[in-house]
C-alpha positions in Angstrom: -24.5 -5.3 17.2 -23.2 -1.4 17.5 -24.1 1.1 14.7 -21.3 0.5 12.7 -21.7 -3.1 12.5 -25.8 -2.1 11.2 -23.8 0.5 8.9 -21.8 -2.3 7.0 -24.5 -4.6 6.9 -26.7 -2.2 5.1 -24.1 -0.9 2.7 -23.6 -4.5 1.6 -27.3 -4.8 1.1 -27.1 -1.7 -1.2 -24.0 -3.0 -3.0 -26.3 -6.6 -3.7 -29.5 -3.9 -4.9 -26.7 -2.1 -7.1 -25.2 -5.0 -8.9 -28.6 -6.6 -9.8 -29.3 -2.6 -11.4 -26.0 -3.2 -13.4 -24.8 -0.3 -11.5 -21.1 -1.3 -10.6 -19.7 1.9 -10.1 -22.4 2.6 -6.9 -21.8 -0.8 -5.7 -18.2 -0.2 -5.5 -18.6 3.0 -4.0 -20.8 1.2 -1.0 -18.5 -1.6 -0.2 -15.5 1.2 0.0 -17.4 3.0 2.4 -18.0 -0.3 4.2 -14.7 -1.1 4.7 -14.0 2.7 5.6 -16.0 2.5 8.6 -14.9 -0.9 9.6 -11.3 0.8 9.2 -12.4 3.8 11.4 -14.6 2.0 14.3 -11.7 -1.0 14.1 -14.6 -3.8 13.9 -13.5 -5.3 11.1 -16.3 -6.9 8.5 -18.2 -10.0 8.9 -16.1 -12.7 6.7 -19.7 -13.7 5.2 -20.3 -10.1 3.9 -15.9 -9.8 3.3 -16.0 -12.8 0.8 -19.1 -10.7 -1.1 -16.5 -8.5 -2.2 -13.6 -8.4 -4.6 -10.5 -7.8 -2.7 -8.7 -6.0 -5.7 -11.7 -4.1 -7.7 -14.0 -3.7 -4.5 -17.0 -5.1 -6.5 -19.6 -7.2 -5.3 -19.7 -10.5 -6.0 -22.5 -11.9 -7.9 -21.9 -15.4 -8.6 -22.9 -15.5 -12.3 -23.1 -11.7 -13.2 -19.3 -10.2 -11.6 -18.0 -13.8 -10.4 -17.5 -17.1 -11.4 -17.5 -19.4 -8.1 -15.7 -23.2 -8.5 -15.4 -26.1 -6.3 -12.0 -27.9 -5.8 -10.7 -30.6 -3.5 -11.4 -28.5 0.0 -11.9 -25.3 -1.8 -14.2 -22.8 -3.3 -12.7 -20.4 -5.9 -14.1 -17.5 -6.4 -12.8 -15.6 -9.6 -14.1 -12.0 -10.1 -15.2 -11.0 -14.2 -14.9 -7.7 -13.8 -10.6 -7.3 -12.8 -9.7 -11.1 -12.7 -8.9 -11.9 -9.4 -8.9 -15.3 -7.6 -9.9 -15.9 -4.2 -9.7 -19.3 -2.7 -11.3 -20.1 0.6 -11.6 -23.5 2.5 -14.4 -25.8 3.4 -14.7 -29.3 4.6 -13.9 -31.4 7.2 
C-alpha cells in the first residue's frame, strides 16, 4: 500500500467522522480530494471505499442518515437522501 492509497483511506475515514458530525459539506470536501489523488497518482479507489460515496453529490454514504440501502433479486440498491441518486450493485451467486 503506497501513500496515496493510506491518503484515500484516511480521507474516507474523515468523511465517515464528518457525516456522523452532520457536517456534509466537509465530508464532501474529503471524498473530492480522495478521488483527486486517486485521479493524480492513477490508482483508482478501493470499490469498498467507491460505493461509500455518492457518485453524483460526492457525499458519503450513511445507510440510514444520507442513504437508504435495499435488497432486490441479486442486488443492493443504494439511493442517496441528500441528491436522489440510485446505485445498484450485484451480489450473489
Amino acid at each position: 500500500m503506497g501513500i496515496p492509497a493510506e491518503r484515500i483511506e484516511r480521507l474516507f475515514v474523515l468523511a465517515r467522522e464528518a457525516v456522523v458530525d452532520d457536517e456534509y459539506d466537509r465530508a464532501r470536501g474529503y471524498v473530492a480530494r480522495a478521488r483527486r489523488i486517486a485521479e493524480r497518482n492513477r490508482c483508482g479507489i478501493p470499490s469498498e471505499l467507491s460505493r461509500r460515496a455518492c457518485d453524483d453529490c460526492a457525499v458519503y454514504l450513511r445507510p440510514g442518515k444520507t442513504s437508504r440501502v435495499r435488497t432486490r433479486p441479486g442486488r443492493v440498491v443504494v439511493r442517496c437522501l441528500e441528491c436522489g441518486a440510485t446505485a445498484r450493485y450485484p451480489y450473489g451467486e
